[in-house]
Residue frames relative to the residue before (quaternion, step in Angstrom):
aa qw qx qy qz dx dy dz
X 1.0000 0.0000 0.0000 0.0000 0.00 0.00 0.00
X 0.6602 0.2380 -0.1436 0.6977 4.21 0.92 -0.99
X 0.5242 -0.6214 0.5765 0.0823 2.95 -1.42 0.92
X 0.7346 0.4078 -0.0927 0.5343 3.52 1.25 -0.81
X 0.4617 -0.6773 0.5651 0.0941 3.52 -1.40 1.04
X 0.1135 -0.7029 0.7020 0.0137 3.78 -1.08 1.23
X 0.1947 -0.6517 0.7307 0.0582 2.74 -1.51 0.64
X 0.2190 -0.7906 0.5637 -0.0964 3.82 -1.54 1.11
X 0.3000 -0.7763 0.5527 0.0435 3.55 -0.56 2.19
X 0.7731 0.4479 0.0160 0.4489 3.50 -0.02 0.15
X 0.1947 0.7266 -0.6417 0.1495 3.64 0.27 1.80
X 0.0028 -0.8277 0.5566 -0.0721 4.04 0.14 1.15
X 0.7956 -0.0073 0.3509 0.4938 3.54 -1.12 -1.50
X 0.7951 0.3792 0.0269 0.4725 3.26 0.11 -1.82
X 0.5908 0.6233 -0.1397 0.4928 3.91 1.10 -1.66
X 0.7361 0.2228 -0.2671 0.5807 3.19 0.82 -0.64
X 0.6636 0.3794 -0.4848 0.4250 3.79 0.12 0.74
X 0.4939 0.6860 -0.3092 0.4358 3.51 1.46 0.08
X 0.7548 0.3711 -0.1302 0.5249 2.87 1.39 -1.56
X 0.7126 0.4159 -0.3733 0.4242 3.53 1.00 0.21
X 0.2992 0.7164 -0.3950 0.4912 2.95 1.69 0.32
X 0.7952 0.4548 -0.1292 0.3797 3.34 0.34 -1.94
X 0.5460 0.5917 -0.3583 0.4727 3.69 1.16 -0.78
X 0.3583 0.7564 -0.3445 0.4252 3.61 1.33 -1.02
X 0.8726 0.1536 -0.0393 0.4620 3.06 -0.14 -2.11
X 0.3396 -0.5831 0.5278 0.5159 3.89 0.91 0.07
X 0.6371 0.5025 -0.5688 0.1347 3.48 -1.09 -0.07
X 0.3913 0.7365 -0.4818 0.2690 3.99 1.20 0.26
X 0.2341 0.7801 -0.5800 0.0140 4.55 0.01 0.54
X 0.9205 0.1153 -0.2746 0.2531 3.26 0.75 0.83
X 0.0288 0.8519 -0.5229 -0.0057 3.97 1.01 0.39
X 0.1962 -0.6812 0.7032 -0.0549 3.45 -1.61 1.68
X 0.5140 0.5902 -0.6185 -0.0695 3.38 -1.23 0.27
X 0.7475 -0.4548 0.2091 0.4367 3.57 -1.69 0.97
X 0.7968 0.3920 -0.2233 0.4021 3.96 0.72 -0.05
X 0.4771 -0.7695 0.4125 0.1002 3.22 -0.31 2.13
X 0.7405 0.3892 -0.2917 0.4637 3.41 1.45 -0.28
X 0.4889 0.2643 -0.5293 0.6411 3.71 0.66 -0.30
X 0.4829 0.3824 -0.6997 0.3620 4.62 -1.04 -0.27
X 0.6933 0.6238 -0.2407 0.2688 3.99 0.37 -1.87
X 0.6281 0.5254 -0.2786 0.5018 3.46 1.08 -1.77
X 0.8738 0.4188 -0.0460 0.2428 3.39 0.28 -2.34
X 0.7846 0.2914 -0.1170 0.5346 3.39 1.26 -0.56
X 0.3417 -0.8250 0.4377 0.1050 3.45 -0.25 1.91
X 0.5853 0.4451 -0.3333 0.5901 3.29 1.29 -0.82
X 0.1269 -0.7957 0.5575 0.1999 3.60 -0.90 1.21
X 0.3387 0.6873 -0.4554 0.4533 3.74 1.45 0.05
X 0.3859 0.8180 -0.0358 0.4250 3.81 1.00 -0.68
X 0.7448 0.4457 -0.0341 0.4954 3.04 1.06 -1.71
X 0.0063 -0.8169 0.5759 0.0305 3.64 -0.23 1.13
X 0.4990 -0.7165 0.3960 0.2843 3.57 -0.75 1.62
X 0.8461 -0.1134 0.0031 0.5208 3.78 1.12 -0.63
X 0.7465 -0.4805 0.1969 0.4160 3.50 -0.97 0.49
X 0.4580 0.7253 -0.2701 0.4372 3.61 1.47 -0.26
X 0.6214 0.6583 -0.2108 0.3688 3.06 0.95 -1.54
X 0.6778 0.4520 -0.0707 0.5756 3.02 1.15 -1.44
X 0.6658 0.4605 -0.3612 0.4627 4.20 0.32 -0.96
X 0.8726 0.2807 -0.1434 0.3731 3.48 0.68 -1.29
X 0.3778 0.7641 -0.4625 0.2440 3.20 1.68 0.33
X 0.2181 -0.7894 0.4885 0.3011 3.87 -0.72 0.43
X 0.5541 0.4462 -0.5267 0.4652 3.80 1.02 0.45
X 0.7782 0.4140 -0.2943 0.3693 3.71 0.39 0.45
X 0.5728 -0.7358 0.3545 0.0703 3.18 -0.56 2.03
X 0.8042 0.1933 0.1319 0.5464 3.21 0.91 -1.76
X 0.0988 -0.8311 0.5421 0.0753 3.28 -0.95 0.42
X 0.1236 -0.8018 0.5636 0.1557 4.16 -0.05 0.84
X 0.3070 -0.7091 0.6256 0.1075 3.64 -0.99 1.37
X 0.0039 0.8318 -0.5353 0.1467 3.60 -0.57 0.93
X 0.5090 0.7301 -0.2370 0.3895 3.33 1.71 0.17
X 0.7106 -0.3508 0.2683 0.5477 3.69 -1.15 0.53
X 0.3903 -0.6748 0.3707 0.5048 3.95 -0.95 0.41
X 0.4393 0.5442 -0.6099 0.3726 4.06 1.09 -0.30
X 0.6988 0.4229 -0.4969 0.2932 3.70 -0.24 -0.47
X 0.5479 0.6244 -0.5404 0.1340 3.78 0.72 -0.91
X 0.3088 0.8943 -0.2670 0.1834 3.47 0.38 -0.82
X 0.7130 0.2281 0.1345 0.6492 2.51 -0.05 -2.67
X 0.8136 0.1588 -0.3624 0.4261 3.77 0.06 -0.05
X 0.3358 0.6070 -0.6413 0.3280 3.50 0.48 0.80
X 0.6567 0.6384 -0.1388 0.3767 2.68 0.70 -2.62
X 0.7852 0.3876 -0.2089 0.4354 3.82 0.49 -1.21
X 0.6583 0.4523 -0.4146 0.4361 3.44 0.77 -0.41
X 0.7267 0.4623 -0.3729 0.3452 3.32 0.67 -0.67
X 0.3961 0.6992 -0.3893 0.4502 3.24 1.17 -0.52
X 0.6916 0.4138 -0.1727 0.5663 3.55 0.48 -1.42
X 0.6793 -0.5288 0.4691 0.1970 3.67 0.40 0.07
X 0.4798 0.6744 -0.3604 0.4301 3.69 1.32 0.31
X 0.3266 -0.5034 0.7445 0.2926 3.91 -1.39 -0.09
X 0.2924 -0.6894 0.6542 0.1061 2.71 -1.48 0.87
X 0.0252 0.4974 -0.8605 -0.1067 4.18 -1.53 0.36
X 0.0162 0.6442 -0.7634 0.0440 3.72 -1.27 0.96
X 0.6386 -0.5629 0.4894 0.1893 3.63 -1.13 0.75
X 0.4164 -0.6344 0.5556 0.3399 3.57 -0.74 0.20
X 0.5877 -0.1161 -0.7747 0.2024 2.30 -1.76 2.18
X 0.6865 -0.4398 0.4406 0.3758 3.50 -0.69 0.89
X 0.6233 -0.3735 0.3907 0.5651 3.23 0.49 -1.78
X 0.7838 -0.4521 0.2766 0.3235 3.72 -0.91 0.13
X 0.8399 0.0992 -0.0061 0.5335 3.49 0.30 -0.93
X 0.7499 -0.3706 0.4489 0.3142 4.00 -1.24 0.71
X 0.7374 0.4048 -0.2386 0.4853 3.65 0.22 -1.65
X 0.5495 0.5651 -0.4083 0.4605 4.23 1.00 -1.15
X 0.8119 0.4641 -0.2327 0.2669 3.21 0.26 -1.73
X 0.4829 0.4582 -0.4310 0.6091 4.10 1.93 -0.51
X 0.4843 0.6043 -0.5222 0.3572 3.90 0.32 -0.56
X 0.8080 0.3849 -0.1968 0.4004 3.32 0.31 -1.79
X 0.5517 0.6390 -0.3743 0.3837 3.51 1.19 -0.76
X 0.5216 0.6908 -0.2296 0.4450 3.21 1.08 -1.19
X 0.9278 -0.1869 -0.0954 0.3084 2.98 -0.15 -0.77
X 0.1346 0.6640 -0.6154 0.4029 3.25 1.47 1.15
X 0.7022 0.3905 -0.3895 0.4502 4.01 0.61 -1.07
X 0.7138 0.5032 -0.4222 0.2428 3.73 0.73 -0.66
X 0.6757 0.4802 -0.2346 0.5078 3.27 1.13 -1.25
X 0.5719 -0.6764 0.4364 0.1582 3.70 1.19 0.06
X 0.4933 0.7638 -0.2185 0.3541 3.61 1.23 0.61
X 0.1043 -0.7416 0.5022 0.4323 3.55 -0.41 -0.10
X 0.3327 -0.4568 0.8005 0.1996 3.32 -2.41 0.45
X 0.0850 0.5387 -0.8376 -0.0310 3.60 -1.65 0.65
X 0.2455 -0.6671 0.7031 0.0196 3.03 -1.63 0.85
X 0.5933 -0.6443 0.4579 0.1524 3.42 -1.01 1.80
X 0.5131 0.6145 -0.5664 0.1960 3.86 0.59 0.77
X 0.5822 -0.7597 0.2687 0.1084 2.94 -0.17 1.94
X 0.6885 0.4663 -0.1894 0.5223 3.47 0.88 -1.38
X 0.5080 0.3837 -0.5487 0.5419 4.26 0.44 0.27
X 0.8884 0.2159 -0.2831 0.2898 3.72 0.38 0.10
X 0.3654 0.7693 -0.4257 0.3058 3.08 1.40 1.34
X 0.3221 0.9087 -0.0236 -0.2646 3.23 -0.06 -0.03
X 0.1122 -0.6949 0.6508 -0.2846 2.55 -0.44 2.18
X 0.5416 0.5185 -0.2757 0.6016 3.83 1.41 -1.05
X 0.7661 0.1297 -0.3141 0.5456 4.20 0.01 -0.62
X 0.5380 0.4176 -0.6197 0.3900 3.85 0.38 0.40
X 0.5854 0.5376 -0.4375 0.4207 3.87 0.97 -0.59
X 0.6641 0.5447 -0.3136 0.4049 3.63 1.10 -0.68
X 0.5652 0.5813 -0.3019 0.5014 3.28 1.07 -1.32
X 0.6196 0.5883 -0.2546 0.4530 4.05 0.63 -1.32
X 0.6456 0.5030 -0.1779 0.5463 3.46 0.85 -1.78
X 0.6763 0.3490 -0.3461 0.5487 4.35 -0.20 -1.12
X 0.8063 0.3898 -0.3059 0.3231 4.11 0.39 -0.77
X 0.6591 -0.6483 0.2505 0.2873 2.81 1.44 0.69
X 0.5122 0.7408 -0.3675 0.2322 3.84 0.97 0.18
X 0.6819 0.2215 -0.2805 0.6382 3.64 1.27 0.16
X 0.7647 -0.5372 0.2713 0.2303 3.49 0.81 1.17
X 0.6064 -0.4513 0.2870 0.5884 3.64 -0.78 -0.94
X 0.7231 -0.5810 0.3735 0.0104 3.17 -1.68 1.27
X 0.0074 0.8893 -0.4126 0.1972 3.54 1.03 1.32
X 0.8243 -0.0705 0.0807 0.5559 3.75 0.22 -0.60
X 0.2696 -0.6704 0.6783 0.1333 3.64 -1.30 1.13
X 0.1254 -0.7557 0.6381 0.0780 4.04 -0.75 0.39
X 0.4609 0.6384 -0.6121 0.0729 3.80 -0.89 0.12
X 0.4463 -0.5608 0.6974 -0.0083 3.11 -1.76 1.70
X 0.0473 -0.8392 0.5322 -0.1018 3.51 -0.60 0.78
X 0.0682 0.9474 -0.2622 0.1703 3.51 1.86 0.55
X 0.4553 0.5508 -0.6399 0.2825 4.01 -0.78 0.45
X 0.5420 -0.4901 0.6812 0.0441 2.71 -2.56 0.52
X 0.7559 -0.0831 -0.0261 0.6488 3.38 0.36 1.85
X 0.6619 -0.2193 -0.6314 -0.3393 1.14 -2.18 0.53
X 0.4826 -0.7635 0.3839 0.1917 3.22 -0.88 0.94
X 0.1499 -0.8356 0.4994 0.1731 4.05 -0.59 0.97
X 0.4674 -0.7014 0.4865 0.2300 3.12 -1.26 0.32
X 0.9006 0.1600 -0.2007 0.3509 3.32 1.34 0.11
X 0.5262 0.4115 -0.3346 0.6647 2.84 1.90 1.21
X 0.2800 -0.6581 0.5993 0.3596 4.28 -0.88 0.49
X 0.8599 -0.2196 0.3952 0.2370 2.50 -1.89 0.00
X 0.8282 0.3652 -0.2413 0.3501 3.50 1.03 -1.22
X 0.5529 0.4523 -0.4241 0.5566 3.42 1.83 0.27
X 0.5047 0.4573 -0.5270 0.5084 4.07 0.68 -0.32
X 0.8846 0.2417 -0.1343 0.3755 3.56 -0.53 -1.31
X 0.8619 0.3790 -0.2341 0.2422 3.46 0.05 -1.16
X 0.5324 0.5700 -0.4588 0.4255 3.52 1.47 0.31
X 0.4566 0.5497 -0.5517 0.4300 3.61 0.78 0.12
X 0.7116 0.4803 -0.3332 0.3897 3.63 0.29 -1.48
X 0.6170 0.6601 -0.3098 0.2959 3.49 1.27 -1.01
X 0.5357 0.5888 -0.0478 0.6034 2.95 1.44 -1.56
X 0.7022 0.2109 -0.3334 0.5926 3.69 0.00 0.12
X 0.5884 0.5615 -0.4265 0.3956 3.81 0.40 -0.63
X 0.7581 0.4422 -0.1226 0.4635 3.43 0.61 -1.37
X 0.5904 0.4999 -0.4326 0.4631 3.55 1.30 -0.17
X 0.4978 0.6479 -0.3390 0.4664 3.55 1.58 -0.27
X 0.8583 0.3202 -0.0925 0.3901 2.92 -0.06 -1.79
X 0.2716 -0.7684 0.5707 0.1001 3.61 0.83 -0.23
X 0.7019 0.2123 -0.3535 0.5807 3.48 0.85 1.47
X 0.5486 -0.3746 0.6327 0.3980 3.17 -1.93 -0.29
X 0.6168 -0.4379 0.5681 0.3240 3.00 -1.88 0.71
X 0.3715 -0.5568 0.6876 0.2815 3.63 -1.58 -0.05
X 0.8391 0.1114 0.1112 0.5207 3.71 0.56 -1.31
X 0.0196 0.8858 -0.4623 -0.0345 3.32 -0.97 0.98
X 0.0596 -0.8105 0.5759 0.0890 3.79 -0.08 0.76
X 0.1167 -0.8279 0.5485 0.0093 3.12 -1.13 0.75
X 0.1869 0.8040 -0.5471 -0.1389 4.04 -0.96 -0.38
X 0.3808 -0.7866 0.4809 -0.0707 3.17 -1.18 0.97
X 0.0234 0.6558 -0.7482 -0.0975 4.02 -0.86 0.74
X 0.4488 -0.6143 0.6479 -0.0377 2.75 -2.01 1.44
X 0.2866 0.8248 -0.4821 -0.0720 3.64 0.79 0.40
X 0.8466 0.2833 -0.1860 0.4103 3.47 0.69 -1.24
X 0.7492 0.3005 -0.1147 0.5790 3.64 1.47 0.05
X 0.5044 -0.5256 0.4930 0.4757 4.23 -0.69 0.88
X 0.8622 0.3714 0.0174 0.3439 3.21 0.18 -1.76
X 0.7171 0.3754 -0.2997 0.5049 3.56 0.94 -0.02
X 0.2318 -0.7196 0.6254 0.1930 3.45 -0.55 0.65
X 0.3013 -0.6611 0.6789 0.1066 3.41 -1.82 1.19
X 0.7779 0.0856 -0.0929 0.6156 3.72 1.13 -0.52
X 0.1010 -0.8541 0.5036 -0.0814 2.91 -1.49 1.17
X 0.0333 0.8909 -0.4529 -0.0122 3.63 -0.21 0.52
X 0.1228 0.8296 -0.5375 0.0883 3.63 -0.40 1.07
X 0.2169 -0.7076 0.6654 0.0970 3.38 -1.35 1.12
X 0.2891 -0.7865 0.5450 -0.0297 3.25 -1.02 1.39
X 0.1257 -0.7980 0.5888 -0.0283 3.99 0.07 0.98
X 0.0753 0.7373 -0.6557 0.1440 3.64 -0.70 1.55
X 0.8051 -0.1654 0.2896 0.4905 3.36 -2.06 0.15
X 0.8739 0.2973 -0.1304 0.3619 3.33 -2.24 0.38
X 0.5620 -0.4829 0.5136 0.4326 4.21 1.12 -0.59
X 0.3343 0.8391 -0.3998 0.1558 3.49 0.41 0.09
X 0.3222 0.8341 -0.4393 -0.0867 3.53 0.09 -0.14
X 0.1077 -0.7426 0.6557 0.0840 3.47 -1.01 0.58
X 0.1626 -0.6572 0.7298 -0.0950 3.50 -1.27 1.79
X 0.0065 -0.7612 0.6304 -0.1524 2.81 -1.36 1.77
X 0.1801 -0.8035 0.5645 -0.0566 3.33 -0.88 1.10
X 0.1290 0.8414 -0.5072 0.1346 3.66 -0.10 0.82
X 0.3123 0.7645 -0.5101 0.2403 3.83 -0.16 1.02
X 0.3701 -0.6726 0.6319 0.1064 3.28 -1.44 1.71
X 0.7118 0.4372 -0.4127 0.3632 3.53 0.10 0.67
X 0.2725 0.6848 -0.5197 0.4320 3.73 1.58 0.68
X 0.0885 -0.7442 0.6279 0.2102 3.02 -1.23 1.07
X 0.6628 0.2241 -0.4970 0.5132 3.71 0.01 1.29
X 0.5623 -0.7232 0.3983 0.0462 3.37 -1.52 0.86
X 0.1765 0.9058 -0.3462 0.1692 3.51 -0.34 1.24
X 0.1588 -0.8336 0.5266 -0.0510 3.36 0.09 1.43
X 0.3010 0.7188 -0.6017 0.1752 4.28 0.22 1.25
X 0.1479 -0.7689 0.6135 0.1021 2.93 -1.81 0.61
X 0.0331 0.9000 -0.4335 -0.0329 3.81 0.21 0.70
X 0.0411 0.8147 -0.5674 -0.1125 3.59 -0.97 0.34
X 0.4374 -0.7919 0.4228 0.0530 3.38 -0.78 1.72
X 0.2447 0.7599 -0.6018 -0.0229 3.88 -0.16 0.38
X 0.5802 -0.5744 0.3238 0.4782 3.53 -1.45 0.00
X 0.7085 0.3868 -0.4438 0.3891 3.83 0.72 0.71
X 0.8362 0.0981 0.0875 0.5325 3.66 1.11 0.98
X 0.0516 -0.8002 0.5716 0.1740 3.60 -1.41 -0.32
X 0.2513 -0.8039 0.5272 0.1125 3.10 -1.24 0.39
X 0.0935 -0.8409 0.5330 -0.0053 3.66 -0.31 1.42
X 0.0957 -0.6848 0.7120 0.1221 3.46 -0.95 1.07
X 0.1783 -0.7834 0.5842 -0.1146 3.63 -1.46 1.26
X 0.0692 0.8840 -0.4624 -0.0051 3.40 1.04 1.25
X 0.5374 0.4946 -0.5615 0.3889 3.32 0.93 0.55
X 0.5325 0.5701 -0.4908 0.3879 4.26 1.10 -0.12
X 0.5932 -0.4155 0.5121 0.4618 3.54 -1.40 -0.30
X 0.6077 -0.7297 0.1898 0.2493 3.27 -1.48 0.68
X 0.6808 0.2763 -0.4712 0.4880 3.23 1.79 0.73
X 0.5332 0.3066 -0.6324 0.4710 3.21 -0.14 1.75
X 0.5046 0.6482 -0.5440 0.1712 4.11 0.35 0.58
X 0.6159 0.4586 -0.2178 0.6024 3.26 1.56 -0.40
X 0.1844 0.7969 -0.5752 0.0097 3.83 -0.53 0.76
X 0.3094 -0.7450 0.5532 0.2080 3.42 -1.42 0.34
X 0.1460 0.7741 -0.6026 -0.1282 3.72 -0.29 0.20
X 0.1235 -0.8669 0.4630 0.1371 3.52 -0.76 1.12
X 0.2639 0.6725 -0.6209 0.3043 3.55 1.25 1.29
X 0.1352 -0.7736 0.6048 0.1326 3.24 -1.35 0.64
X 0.3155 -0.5770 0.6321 0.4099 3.77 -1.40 -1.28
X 0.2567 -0.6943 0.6387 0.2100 3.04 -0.89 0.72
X 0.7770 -0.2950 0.3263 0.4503 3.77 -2.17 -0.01
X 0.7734 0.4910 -0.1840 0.3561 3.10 0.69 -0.78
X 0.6016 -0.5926 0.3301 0.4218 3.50 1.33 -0.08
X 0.5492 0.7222 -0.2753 0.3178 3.20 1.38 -0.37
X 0.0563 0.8542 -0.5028 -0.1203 3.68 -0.27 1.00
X 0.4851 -0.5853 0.6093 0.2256 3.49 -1.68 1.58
X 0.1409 0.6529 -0.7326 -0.1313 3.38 -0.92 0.15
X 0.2329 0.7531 -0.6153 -0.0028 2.90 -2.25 0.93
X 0.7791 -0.4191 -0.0379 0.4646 3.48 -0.86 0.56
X 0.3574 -0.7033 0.5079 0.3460 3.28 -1.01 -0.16
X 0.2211 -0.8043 0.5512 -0.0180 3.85 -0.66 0.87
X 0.3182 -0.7640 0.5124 0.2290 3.81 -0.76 1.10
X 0.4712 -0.4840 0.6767 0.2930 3.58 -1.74 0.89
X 0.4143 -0.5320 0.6800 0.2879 3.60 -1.45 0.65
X 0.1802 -0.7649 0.6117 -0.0913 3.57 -1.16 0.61
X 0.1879 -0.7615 0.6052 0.1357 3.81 -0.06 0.70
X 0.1567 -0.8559 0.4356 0.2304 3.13 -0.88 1.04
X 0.1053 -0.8292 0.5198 -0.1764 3.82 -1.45 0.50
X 0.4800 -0.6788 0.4877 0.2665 3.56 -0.40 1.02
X 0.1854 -0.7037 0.6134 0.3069 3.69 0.08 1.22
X 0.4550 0.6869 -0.5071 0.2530 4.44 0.28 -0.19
X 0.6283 0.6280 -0.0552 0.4559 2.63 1.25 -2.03
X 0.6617 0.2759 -0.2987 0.6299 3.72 0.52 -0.96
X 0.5510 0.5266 -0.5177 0.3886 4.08 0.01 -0.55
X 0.7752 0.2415 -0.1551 0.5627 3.77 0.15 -1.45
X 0.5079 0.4327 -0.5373 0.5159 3.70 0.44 0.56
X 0.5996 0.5922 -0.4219 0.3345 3.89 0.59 -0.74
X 0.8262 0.4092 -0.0068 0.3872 2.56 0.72 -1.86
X 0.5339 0.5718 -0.3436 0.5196 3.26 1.38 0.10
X 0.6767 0.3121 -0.2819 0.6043 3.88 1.37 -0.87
X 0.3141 0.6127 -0.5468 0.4764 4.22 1.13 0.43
X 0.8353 0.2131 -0.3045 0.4051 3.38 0.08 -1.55
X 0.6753 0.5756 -0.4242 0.1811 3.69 0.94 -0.55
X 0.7316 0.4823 -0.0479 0.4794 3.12 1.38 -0.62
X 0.5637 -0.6389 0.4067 0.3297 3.51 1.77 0.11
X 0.5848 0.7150 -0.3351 0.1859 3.44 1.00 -0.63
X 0.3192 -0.7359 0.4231 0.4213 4.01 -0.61 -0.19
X 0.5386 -0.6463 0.4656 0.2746 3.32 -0.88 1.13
X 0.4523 -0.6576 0.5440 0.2589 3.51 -1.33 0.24
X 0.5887 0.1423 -0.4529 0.6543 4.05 0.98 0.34
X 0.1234 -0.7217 0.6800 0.0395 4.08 -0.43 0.90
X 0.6332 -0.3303 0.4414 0.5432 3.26 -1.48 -0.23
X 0.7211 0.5466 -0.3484 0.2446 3.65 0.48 -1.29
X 0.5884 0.6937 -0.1490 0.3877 3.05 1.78 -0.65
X 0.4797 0.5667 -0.0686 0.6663 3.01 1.91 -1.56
X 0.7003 0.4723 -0.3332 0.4189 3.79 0.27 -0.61
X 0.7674 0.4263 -0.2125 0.4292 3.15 0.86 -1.14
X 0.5930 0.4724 -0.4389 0.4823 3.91 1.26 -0.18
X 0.6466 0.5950 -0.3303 0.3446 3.42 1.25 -0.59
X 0.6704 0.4218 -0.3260 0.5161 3.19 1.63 -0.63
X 0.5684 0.5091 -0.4710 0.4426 4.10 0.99 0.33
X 0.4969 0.5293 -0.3790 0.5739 3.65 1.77 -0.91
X 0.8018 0.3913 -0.2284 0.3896 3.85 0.44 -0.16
X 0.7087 0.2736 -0.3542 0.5453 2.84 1.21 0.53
X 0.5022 0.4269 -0.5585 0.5037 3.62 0.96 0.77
X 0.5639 0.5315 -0.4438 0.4501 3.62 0.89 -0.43
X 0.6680 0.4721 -0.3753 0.4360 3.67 0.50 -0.42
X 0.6135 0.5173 -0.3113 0.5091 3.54 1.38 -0.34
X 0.7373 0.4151 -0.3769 0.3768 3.04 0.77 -0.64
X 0.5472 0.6700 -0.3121 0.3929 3.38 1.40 -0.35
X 0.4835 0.6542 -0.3501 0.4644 3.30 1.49 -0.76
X 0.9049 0.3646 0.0622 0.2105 2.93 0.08 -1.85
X 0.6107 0.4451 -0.1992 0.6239 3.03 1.65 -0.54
X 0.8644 0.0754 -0.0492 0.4947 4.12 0.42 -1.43
């Protein structure tokens, strides 16, 4: 189907479902990570086997290059592949800090390339059927964003919670609201680390009254992936932890000016199912064939990095 040959840093958790993804489409000629045994276990083809991350950055039979690696490494192998002349798919967090992510802009625009960023949920869909529902108007005007982001582990030692978990929620929020926040309040438990948060909670205040309340924390002992959007005719909850006809829901009870609440049933959104992974590395695979501009871009990536940078500045307030 692609004319062109990727290559893939990174066979973790996540890495491995990428890379069995890519075999799918045939276009996988080289896969690196730092552990000769998971390369051995996961990758049947031992030809396949790239001896180091180089192999792969400076190869010239490979177009693309999927980053699947701790997030301290993105960076240096963003930054280096493109240099070399590569597309980038990089995992979600871009990278760590605001000042990285203009770096990468930079010269993703000089060298003329695409960045996609791994924010999984723009390619669910149950998450653009909640949009599609939301622009046609069916829960009215747009009042309050909600997402719970919720699990037990795994905990890192050199990234919080609010770059593992809470840039998805971020990243769908902003595909809504179509701005930066104005105002950001935040709180935060410190349990297993001074400096790393395990639980987080941030209210985000945009254009029009908006608000979006997020809550993201690796130390929940029961699991919960929701997304909800509140208007004054209704809500709509995506639940990607239900089967796939009950991930999309409508409830059209509301409140009225008066305080008054309608209550009434709640009714499921049909929902085609589909490996949102599968459509993500299928995007980004018909981005590079066609030239086209992905929908998480760098520009996209830039902007969660600049809300991930301003709750970090809150938390700095408030906490050290």
């Amino acid at each position: 189907m692609y004319n062109f040959k990727v290559g893939q840093i990174g066979l973790g958790q996540w890495g491995k479902n990428i890379y069995r993804n890519l075999e799918t489409f045939n276009v996988i000629e080289k896969v690196y990570d730092n552990s000769s045994q998971i390369l051995l276990k996961s990758v049947n083809n031992k030809t396949k086997i790239a001896k180091s991350p180089d192999d792969i950055i400076l190869s010239k039979d490979i177009d693309s290059i999927f980053i699947a690696s701790p997030a301290s490494t993105h960076k240096d192998y963003v930054i280096r592949s493109l240099l070399n002349n590569k597309n980038v798919f990089v995992e979600k967090p871009l990278c760590l800090s605001l000042g990285e992510s203009y770096e990468i802009k930079r010269i993703a625009r000089k060298v003329n390339k695409i960045v996609f960023v791994g924010h999984l949920l723009q390619y669910h869909n149950a998450f653009n059927e909640l949009k599609k529902n939301l622009q046609l108007g069916k829960i009215g005007k747009l009042k309050i964003i909600k997402s719970n982001r919720l699990n037990f582990g795994a905990i890192r030692d050199n990234e919080s919670v609010l770059y593992d978990l809470t840039s998805h929620d971020i990243s769908m929020i902003l595909s809504i609201t179509k701005n930066l926040p104005k105002e950001v309040e935040i709180n935060a438990v410190f349990k297993y680390s001074k400096k790393i948060a395990d639980y987080i909670n941030v209210i985000l205040y945009f254009e029009k009254d908006i608000i979006a309340i997020l809550n993201s924390d690796w130390i929940s002992p029961y699991k919960e992936h929701r997304f909800s959007v509140f208007g004054s005719n209704g809500s709509l909850i995506f639940d990607d932890l239900k089967d796939w006809p009950e991930k999309l829901i409508f409830n059209p009870s509301s409140i009225n000016f008066d305080k008054k609440i309608t209550q009434k049933p709640l009714t499921s959104i049909n929902v085609t199912k589909h490996e949102p992974l599968r459509q993500e590395i299928e995007a980004f695979l018909n981005c590079v064939a066609n030239k086209e501009n992905p929908t998480t871009d760098i520009e996209e990536a830039v902007n969660v990095q600049i809300v991930l940078s301003m709750i970090e500045e809150k938390l700095k307030e408030k906490y050290f």
